[in-house]
Structures are given as C-alpha cells and as structure tokens.
Short mmCIF file of the C-alpha atoms (twelve columns), coordinates in Angstrom:
data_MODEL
# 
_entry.id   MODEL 
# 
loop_
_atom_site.group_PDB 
_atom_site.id 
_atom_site.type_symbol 
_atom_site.label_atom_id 
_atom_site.label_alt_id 
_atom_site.label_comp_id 
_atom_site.label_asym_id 
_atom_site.label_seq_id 
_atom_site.Cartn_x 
_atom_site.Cartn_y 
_atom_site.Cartn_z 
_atom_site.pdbx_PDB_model_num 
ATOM 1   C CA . UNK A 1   -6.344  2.455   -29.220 1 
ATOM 2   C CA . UNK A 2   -7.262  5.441   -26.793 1 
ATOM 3   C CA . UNK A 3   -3.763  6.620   -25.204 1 
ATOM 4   C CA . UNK A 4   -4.912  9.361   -23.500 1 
ATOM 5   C CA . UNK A 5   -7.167  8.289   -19.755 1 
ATOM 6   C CA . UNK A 6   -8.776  10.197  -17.362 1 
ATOM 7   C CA . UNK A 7   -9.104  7.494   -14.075 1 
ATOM 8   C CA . UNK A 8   -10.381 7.602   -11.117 1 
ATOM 9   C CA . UNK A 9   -7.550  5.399   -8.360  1 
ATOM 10  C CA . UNK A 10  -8.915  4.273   -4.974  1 
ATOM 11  C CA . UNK A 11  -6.836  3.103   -1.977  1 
ATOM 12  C CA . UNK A 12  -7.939  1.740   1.136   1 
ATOM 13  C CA . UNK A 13  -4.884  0.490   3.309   1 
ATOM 14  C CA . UNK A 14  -4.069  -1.648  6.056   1 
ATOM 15  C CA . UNK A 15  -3.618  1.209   8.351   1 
ATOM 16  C CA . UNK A 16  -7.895  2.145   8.214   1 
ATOM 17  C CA . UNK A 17  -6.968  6.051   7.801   1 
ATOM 18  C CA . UNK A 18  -9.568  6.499   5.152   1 
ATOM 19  C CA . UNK A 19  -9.799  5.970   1.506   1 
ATOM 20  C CA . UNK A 20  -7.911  7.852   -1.050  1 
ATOM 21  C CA . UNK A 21  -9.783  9.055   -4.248  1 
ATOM 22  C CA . UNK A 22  -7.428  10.202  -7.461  1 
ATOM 23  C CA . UNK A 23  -8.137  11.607  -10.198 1 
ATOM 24  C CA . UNK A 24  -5.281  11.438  -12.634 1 
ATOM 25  C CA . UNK A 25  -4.564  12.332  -16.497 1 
ATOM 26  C CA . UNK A 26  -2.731  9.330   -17.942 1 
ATOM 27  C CA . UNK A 27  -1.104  10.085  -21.799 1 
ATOM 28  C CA . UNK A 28  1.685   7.929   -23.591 1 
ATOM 29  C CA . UNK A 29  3.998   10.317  -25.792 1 
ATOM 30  C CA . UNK A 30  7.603   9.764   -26.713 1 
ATOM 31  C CA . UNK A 31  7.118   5.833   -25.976 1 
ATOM 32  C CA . UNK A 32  6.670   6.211   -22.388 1 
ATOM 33  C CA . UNK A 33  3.774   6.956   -19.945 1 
ATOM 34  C CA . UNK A 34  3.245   10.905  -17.807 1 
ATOM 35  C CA . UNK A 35  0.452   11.251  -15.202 1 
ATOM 36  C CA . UNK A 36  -0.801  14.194  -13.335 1 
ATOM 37  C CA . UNK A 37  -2.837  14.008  -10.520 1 
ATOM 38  C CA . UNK A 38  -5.678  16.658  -10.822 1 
ATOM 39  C CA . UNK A 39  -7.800  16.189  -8.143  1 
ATOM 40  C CA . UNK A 40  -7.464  13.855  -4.469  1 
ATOM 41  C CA . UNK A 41  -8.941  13.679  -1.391  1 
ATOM 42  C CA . UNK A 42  -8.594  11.372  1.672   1 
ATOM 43  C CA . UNK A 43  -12.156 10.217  3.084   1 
ATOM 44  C CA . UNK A 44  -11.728 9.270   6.478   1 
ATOM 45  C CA . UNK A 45  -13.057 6.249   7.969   1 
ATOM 46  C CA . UNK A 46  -15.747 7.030   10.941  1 
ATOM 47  C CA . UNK A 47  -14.860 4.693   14.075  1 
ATOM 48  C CA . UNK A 48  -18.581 2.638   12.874  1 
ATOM 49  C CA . UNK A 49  -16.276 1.577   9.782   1 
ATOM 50  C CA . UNK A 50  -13.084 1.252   11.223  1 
ATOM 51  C CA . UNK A 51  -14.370 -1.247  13.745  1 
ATOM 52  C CA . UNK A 52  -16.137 -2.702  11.272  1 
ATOM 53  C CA . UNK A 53  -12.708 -3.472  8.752   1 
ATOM 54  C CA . UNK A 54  -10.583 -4.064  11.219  1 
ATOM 55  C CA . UNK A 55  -12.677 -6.965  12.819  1 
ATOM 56  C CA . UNK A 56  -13.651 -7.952  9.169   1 
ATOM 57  C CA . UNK A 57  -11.351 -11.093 9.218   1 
ATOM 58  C CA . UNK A 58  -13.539 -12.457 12.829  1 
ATOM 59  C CA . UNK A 59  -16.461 -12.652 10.940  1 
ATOM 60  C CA . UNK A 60  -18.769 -15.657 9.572   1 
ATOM 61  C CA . UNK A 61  -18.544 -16.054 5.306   1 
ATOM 62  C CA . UNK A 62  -21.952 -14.481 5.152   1 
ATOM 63  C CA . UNK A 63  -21.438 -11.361 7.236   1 
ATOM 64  C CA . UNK A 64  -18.163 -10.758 5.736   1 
ATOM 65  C CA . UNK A 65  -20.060 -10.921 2.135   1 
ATOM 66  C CA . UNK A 66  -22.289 -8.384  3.379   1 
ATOM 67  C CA . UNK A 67  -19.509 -6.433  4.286   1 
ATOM 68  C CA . UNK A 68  -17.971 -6.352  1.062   1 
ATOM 69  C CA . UNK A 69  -20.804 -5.754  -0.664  1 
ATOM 70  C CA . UNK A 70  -22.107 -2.501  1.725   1 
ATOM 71  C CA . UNK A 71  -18.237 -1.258  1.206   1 
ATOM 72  C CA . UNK A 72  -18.758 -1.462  -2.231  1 
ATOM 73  C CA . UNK A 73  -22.019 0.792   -2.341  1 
ATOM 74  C CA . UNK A 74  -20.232 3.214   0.470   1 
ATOM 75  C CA . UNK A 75  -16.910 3.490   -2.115  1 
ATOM 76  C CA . UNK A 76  -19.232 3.809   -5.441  1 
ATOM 77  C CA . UNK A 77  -21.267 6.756   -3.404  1 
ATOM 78  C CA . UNK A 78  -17.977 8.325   -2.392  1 
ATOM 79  C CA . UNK A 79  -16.862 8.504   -6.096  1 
ATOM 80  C CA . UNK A 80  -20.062 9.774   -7.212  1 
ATOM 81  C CA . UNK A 81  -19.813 12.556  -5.118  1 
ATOM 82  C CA . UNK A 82  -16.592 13.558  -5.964  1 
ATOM 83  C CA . UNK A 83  -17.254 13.395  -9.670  1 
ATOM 84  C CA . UNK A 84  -20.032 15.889  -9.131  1 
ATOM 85  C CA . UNK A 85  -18.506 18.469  -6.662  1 
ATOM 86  C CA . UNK A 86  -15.418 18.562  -9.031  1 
ATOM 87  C CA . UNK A 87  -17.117 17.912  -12.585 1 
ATOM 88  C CA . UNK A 88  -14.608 15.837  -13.803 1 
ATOM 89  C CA . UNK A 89  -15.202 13.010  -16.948 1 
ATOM 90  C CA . UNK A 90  -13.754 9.682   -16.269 1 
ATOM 91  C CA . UNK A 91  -13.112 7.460   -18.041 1 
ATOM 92  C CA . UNK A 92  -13.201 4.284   -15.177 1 
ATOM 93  C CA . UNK A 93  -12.299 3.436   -11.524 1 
ATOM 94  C CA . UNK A 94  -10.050 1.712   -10.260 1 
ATOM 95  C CA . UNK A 95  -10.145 -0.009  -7.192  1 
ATOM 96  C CA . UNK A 96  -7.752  -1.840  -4.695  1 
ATOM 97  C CA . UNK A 97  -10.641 -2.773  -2.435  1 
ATOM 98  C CA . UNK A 98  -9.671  -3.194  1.469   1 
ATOM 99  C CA . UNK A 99  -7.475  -6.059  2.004   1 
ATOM 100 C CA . UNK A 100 -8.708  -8.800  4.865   1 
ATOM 101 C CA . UNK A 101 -6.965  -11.883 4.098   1 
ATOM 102 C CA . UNK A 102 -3.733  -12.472 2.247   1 
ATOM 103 C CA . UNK A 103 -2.577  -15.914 2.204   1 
ATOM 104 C CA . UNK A 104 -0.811  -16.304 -1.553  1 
ATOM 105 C CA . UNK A 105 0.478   -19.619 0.243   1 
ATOM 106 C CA . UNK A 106 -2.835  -21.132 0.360   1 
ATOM 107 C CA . UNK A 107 -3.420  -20.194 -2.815  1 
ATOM 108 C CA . UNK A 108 -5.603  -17.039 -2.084  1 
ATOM 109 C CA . UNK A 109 -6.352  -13.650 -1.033  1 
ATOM 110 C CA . UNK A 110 -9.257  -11.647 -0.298  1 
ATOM 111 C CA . UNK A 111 -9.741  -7.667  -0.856  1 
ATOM 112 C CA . UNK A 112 -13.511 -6.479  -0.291  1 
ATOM 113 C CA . UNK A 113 -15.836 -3.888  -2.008  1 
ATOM 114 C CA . UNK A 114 -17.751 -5.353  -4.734  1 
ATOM 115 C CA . UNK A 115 -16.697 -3.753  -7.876  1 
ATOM 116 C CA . UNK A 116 -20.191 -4.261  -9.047  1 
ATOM 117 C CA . UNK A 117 -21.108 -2.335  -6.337  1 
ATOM 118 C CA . UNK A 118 -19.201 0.267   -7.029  1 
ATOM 119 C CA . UNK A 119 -20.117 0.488   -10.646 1 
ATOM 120 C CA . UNK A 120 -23.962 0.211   -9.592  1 
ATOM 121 C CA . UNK A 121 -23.407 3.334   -7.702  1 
ATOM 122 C CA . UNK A 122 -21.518 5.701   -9.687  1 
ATOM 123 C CA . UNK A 123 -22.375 4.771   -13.004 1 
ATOM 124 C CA . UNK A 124 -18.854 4.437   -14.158 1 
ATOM 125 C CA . UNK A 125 -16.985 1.241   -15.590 1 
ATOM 126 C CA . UNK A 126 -15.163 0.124   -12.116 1 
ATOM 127 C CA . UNK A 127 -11.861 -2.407  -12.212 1 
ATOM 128 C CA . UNK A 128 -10.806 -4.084  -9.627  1 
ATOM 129 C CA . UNK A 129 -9.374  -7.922  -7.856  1 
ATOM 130 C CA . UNK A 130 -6.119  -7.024  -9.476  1 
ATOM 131 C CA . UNK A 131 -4.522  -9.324  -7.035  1 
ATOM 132 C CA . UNK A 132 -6.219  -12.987 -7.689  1 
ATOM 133 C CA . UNK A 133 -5.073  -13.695 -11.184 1 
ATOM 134 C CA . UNK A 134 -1.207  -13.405 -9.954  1 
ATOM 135 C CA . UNK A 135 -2.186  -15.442 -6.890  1 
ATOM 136 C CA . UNK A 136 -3.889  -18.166 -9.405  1 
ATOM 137 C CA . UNK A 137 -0.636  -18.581 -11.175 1 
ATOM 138 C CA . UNK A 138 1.326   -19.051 -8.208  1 
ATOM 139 C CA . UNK A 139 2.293   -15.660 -7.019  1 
ATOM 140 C CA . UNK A 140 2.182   -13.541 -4.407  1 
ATOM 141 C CA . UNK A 141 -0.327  -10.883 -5.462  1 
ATOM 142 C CA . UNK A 142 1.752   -8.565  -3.963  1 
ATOM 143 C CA . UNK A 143 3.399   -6.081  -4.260  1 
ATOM 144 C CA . UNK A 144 1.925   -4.663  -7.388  1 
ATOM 145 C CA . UNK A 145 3.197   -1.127  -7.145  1 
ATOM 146 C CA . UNK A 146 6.270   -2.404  -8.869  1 
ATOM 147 C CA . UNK A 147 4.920   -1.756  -12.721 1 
ATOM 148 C CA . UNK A 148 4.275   1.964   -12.103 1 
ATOM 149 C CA . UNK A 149 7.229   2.340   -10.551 1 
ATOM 150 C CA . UNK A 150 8.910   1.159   -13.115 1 
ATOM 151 C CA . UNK A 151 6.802   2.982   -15.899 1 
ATOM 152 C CA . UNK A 152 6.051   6.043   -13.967 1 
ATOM 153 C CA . UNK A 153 9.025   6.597   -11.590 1 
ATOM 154 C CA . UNK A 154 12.220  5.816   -13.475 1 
ATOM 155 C CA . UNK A 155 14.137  8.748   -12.385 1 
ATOM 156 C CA . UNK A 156 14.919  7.150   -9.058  1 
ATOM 157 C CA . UNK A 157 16.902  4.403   -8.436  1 
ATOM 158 C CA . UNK A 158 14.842  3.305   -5.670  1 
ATOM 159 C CA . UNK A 159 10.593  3.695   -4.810  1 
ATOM 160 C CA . UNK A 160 9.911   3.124   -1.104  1 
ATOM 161 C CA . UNK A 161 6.699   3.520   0.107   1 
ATOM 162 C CA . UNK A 162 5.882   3.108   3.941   1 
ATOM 163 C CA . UNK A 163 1.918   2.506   4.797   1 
ATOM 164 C CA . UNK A 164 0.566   0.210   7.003   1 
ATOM 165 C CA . UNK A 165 3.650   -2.176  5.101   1 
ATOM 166 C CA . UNK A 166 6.500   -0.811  3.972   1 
ATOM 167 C CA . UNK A 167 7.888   -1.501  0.682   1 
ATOM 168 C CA . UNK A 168 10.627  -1.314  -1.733  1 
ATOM 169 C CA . UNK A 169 10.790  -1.743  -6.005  1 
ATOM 170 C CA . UNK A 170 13.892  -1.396  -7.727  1 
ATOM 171 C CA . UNK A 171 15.649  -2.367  -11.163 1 
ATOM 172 C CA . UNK A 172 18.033  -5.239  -10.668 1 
ATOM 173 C CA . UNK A 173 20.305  -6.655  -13.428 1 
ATOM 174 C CA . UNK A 174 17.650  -5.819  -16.372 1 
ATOM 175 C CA . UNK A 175 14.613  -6.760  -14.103 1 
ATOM 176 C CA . UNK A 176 11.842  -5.196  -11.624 1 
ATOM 177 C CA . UNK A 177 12.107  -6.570  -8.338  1 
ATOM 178 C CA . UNK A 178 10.295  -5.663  -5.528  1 
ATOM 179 C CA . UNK A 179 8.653   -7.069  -1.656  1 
ATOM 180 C CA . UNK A 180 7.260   -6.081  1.393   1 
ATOM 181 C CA . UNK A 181 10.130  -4.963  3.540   1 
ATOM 182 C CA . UNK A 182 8.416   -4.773  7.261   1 
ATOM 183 C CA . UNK A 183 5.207   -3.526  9.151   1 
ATOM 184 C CA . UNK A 184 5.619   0.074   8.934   1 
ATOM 185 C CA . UNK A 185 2.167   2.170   10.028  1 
ATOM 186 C CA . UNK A 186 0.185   -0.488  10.887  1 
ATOM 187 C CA . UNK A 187 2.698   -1.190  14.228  1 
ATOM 188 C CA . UNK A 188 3.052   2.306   14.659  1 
ATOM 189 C CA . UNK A 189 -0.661  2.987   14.372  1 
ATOM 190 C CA . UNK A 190 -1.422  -0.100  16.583  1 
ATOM 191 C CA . UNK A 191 0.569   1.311   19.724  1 
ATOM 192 C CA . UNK A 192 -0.505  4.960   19.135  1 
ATOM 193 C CA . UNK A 193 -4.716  3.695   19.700  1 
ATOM 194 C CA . UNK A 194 -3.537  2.335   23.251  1 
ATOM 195 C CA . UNK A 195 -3.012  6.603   23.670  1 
ATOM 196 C CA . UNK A 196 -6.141  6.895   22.316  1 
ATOM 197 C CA . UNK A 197 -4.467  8.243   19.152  1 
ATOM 198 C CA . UNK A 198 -4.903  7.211   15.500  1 
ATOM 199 C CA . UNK A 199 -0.943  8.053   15.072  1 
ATOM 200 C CA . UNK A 200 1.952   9.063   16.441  1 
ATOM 201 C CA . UNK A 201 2.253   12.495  14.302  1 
ATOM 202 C CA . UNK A 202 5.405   12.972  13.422  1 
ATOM 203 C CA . UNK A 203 6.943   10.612  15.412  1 
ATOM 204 C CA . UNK A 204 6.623   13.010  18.464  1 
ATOM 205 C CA . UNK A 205 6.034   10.157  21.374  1 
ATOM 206 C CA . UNK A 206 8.571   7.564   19.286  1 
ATOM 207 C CA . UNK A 207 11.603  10.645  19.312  1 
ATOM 208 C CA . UNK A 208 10.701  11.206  23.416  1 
ATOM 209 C CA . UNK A 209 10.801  7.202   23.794  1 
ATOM 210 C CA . UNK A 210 14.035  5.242   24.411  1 
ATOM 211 C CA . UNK A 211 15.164  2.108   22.076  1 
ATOM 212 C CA . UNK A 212 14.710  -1.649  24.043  1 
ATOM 213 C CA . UNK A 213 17.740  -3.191  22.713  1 
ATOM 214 C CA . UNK A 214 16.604  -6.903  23.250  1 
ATOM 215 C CA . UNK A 215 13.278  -6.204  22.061  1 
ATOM 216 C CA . UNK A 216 14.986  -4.662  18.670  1 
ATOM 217 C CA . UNK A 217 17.345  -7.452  18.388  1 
ATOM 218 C CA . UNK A 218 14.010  -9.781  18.357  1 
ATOM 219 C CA . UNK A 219 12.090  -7.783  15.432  1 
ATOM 220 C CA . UNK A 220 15.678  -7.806  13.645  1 
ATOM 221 C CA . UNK A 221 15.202  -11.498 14.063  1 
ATOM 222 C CA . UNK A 222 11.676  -12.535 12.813  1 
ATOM 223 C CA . UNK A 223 11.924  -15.006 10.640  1 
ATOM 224 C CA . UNK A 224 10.139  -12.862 7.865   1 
ATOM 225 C CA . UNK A 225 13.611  -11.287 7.398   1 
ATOM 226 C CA . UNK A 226 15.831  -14.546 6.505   1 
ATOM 227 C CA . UNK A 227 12.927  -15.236 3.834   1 
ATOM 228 C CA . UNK A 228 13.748  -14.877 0.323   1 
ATOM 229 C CA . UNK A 229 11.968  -12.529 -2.345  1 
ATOM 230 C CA . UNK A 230 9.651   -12.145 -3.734  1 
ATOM 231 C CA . UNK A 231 7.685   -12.096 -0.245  1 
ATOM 232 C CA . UNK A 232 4.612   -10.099 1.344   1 
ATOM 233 C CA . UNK A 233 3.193   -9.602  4.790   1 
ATOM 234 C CA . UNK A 234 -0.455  -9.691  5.701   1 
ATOM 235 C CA . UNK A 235 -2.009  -8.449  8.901   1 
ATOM 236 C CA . UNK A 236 -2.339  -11.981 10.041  1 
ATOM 237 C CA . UNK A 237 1.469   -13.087 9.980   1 
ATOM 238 C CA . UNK A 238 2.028   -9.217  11.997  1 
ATOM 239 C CA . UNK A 239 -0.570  -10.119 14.735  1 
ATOM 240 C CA . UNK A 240 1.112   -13.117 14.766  1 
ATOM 241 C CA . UNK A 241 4.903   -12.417 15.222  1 
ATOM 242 C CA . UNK A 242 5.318   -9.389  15.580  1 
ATOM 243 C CA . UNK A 243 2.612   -8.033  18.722  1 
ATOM 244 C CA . UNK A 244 2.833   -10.457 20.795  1 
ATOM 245 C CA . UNK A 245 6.900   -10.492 20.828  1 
ATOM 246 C CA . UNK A 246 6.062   -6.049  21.186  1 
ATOM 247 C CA . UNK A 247 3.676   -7.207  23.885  1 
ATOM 248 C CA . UNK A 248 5.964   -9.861  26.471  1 
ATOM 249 C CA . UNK A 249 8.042   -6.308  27.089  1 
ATOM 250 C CA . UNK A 250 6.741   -4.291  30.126  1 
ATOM 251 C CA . UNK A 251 8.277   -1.147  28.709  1 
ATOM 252 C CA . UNK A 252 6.151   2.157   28.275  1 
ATOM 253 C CA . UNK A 253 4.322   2.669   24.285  1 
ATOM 254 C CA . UNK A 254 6.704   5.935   23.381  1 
ATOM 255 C CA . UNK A 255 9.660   2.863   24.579  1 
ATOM 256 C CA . UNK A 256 7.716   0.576   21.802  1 
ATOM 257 C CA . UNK A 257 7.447   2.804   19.583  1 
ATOM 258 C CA . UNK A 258 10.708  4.478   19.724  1 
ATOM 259 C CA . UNK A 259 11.877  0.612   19.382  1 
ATOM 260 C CA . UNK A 260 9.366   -0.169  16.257  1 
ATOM 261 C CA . UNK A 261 11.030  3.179   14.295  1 
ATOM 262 C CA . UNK A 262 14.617  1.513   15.122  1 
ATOM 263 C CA . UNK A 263 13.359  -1.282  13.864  1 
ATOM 264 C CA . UNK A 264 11.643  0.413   10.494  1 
ATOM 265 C CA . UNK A 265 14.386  2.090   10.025  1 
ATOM 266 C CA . UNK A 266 17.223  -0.469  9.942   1 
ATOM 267 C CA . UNK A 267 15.340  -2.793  7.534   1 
ATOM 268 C CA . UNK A 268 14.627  -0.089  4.922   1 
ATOM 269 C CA . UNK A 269 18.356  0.400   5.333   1 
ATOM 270 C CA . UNK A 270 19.541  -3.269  4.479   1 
ATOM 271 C CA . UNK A 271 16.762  -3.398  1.674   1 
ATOM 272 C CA . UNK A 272 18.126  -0.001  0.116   1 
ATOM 273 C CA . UNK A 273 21.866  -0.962  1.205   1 
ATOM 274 C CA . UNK A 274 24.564  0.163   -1.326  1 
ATOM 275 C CA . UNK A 275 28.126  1.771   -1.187  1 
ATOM 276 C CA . UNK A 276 26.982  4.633   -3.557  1 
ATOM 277 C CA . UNK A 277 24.437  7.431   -3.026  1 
ATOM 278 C CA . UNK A 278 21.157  7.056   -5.265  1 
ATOM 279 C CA . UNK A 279 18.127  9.203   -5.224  1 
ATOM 280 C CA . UNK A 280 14.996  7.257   -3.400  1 
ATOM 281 C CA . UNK A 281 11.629  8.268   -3.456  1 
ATOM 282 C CA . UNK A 282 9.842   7.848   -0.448  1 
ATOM 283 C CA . UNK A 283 6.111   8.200   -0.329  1 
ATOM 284 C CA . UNK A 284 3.109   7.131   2.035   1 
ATOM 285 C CA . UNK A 285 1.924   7.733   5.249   1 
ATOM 286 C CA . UNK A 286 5.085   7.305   6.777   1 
ATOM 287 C CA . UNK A 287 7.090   9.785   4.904   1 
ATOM 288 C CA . UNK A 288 5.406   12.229  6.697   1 
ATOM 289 C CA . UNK A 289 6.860   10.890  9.921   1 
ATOM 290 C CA . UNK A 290 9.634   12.909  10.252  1 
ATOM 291 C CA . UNK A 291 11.592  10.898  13.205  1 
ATOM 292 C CA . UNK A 292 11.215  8.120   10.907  1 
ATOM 293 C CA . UNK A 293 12.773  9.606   7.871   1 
ATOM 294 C CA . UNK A 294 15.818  10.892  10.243  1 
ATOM 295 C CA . UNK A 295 16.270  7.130   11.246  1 
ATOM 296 C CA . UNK A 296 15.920  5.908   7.630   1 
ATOM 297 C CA . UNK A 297 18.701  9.185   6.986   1 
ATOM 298 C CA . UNK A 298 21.019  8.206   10.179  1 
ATOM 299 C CA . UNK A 299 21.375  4.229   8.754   1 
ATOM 300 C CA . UNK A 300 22.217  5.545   5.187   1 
ATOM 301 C CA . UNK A 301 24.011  6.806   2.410   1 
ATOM 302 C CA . UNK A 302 21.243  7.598   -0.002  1 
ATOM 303 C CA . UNK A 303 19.787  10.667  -0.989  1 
ATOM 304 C CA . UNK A 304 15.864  10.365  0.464   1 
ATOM 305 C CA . UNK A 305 13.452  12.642  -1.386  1 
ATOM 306 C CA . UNK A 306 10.219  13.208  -0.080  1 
ATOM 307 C CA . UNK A 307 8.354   14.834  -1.927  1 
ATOM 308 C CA . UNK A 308 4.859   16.583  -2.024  1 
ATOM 309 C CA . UNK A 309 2.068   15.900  -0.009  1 
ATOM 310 C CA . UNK A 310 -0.138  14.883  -2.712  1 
ATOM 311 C CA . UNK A 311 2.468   12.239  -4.176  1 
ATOM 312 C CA . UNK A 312 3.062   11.339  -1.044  1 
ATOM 313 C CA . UNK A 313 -0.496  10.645  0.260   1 
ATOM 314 C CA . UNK A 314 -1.973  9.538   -2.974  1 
ATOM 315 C CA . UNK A 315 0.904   7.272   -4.807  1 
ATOM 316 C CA . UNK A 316 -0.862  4.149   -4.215  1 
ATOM 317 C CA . UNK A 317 -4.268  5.266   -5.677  1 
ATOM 318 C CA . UNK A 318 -2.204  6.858   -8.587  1 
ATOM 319 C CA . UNK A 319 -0.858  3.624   -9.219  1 
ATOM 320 C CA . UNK A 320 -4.132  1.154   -9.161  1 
ATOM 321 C CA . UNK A 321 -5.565  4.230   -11.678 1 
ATOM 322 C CA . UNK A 322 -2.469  3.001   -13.459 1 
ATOM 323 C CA . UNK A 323 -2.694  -0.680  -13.411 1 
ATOM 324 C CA . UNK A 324 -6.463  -0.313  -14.915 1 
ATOM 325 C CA . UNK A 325 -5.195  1.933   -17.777 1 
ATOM 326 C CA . UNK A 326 -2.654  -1.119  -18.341 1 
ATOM 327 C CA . UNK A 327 -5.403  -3.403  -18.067 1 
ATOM 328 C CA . UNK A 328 -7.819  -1.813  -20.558 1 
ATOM 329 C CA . UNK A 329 -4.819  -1.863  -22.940 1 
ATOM 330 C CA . UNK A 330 -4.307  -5.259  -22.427 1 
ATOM 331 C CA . UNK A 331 -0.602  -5.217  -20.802 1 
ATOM 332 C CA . UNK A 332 1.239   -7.226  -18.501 1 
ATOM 333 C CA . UNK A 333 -0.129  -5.106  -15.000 1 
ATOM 334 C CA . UNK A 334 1.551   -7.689  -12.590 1 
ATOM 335 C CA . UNK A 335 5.597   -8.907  -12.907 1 
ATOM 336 C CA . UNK A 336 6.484   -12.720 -12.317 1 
ATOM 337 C CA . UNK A 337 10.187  -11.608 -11.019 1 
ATOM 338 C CA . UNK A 338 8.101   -9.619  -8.695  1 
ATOM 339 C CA . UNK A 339 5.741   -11.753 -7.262  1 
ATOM 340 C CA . UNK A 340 7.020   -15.236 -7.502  1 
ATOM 341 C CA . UNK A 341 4.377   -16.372 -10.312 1 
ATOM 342 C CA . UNK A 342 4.664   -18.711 -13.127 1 
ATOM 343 C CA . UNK A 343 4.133   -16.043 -15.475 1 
ATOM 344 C CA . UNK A 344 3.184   -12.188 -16.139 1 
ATOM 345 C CA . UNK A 345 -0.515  -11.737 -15.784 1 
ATOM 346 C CA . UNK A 346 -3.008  -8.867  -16.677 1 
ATOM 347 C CA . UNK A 347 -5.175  -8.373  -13.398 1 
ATOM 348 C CA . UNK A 348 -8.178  -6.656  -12.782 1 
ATOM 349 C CA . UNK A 349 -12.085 -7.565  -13.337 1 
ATOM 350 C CA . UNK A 350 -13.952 -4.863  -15.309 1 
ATOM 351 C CA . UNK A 351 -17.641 -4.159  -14.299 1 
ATOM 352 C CA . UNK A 352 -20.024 -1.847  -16.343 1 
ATOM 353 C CA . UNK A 353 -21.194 1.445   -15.275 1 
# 
C-alpha cells in the first residue's frame, strides 16, 4: 500500500473567515507519520456567501440542498484553481464541508458542500462527511482533530486549538481524549460585526474593555461546563445560552468582549489545569489574538507555544488531509474515548474525480 500522499485539506469554520486550502506531503517512515505543508491559502468569504452560511440553518430542506450543492461547485472551482496556479499533483481532497447543524443527540449532523460536487469540478477523488459514521454509532462526531494530534503532534503534552470553538486533545492514562472546551471566535467575532468589524485583531477593543464580573460568573456557569466528556458545541446551543445571557447586560461591546476573553481564558485554564509545566500547542484563529494568549498565560502554569502562522492558520485543513490519508488506508480516523461512540469508526465518503 502507497505510504507516501500528496492531499489536498479544506476547512471551512464556524467563524465564516474563508476557507482554508492545504496542500500537504504525508509519508510514514520509522513507524510513525511526518507531514509538511507545501502550499496554503485562506479564500475569503465575500459578504454574498457569508450571509448566505450563516443564515443557512433558516432555510427550507430544498434551498438548503441547493446550498450545499452550489458550495460544493464554488469549493471544487477553488481547488482547481489552486492546483493550476501552483502545479501541484494530488493525490485527493479532503473536505470538512461547512458545518450548519450539529445535533449528535438527535442522532445527526449536517456539514454542506457536496463532495460530488467538488469532485465534478476539479477532477480529483474528493473525501468527505467524516462526521456521520461516528454520529451513526452513537457519538458525537466531534471533535475529530484528536487522531492527528495524536499521530502528528506527540511532542506536546497538550493540542489546543481556538476557532470559532475552542478545543483541547490530550493523552490520558493510555488513551486520546479530547472535547469542545467553549465558544472561542465565533463570540468574539459575533460582538466585533456590531463595530462593523469581522474581528477584534488582536484583541485591541477586548484589552481597552473592562471585565463584568456577574456577567463572567454567568458564562462560568452555563450548564455546558458541569457536562461530562466527551461533549461538543454547535452554533445552535451558543445562540442559545450563551448571546442572549451576553445580551440582558447593558454594558459597552469592548466591556463584552473584554468579559468573553476572561471567560475563554479561564476555561482553557481548568481544561489544561495541572501542577506541572507541559508544553501546549496552540493553533487557530485565536492564537493570533494576542490579549487572549496573555489571559490563557496569566491563569497558567504551562508553557504555551504558538507557533507559525501557517500551522497556526492551516492545522485544521492539515488534519482533514490527514483523516482521508487514514481513510484510504483503511484506519480507525475517529476515537470512541473521544467522541462517546460505541466503537472506532473509519469516516469519510470517497467520490471519483
């Protein structure tokens, strides 16, 4: 079997900032798997498209099908571009999709951009719905970062990435576990549009803001955080909980968001808590929010790397370029201890360039 891939990984987050296109080497020497990431780019969304995903879950079964369908053309023209301005082989995509419903405790969840879509366009074996098979056996179909962490990532004790959702993976007594830890970006990102901004950069309005102590001691509260893992968030349990609660306060948006980093902040801390120092790698969107990372650094004892911009902007595409490889070699790509399944499950539908 081929051990040597050349993958194209696309992300498309909860935060609408664009999608991320990777091109990464995959090779397995010395019984364990190295990457490189040759090539990325982050395609912004136009407002036309970011209106159009975030009202995605508001629409009727057959314009949403549409939807998912015309995002799957727009992603499969996007990749065929980049494979001919770079002039790169590859071997097969890899696709999140755009996630508009997760509700694992209904028994579903729902990412769009038809994979066959995708393939149609650029002519290249696409994977993708890595999430349903773990949801079919009782899990959460999330997080699946977890399994690259572990493969890719085993230098540091703990992976954190904070996007639109923050997260955390980490070994525990012989296993992978992992979960959503809070709304991250797609709070922050929420309150920086009422300033006509897409985000706070840097954390510049949150740092000039002041903390609302009774409107932290509410997030602290949610009941989210009293929830056992393995657990994930969805947009719909944030605009449920967590806004309005932001919302009853009549305080200014640099007081909100000043109060939302706090918030961040202090349950990364109690995810990551432990009496000795460890190295943890911090990577998305939010790494690059540098108030943040001083309130992650002020509540503890770890060593935080961040580390490049490309790592940090295109881990998550890395990784679903990842879980394909793992799916064309027919391995475990999603972790029961992770997700709350029944049982390990390969994920991922494969349509023909």
């Amino acid at each position: 079997m081929k051990r040597e891939y050349h993958v194209i990984g696309l992300m498309s987050g909860t935060s609408l900032d664009g999608l991320d296109i990777a091109y990464c080497k995959f090779n397995f020497e010395n019984d364990c798997w190295h990457f490189e990431i040759e090539k990325a780019v982050t395609l912004d969304y136009n407002s036309s498209w970011r209106g159009q995903l975030a009202g995605a879950d508001a629409l009727t079964g057959n314009d949403l099908w549409l939807l998912h369908v015309q995002l799957g053309h727009y992603f499969g023209k996007l990749v065929k571009e980049f494979v001919i301005q770079n002039r790169i082989k590859v071997d097969f995509v890899c696709s999140s999709g755009h996630t508009i419903f997760h509700r694992p405790e209904l028994g579903y969840t729902a990412q769009i951009g038809d994979g066959s879509s995708i393939a149609a366009e650029c002519g290249i074996d696409t994977i993708c719905d890595f999430r349903s098979m773990d949801v079919a056996y009782g899990g959460q179909g999330a997080p699946l970062v977890p399994i690259g962490d572990k493969l890719l990532f085993s230098d540091y004790a703990y992976c954190l990435n904070i996007g639109g959702i923050s997260n955390i993976s980490f070994d525990y007594q012989g296993h992978r576990i992992a979960w959503d830890i809070s709304p991250a970006n797609m709070l922050l990102n929420y309150y920086a549009s009422e300033m006509n901004l897409l985000f706070d950069d840097n954390g510049t309005i949150a740092e000039s803001g002041t903390i609302h102590p009774i409107l932290l001691d509410q997030l602290n509260n949610i009941e989210y955080y009293h929830t056992e893992y393995p657990k994930s968030l969805g947009k719909e349990y944030v605009f449920k909980y967590f806004i309005p609660l932001i919302d009853h306060h009549d305080i200014s948006i640099a007081d909100k968001l000043a109060t939302i980093c706090e918030h961040i902040s202090m349950e990364v801390a109690r995810a990551i808590y432990s009496d000795k120092p460890k190295k943890v790698l911090v990577t998305g969107g939010g790494a690059m929010n540098q108030f943040l990372i001083s309130r992650i650094r002020a509540h503890s004892v770890h060593e935080i790397v961040v580390p490049d911009k490309q790592l940090i902007n295109f881990k998550e595409a890395l990784i679903f370029a990842f879980l394909g490889v793992l799916r064309i070699e027919k391995t475990c790509n999603s972790l029961k201890e992770v997700t709350g399944a029944a049982q390990n499950s390969i994920g991922g539908a494969v349509y023909k360039g």
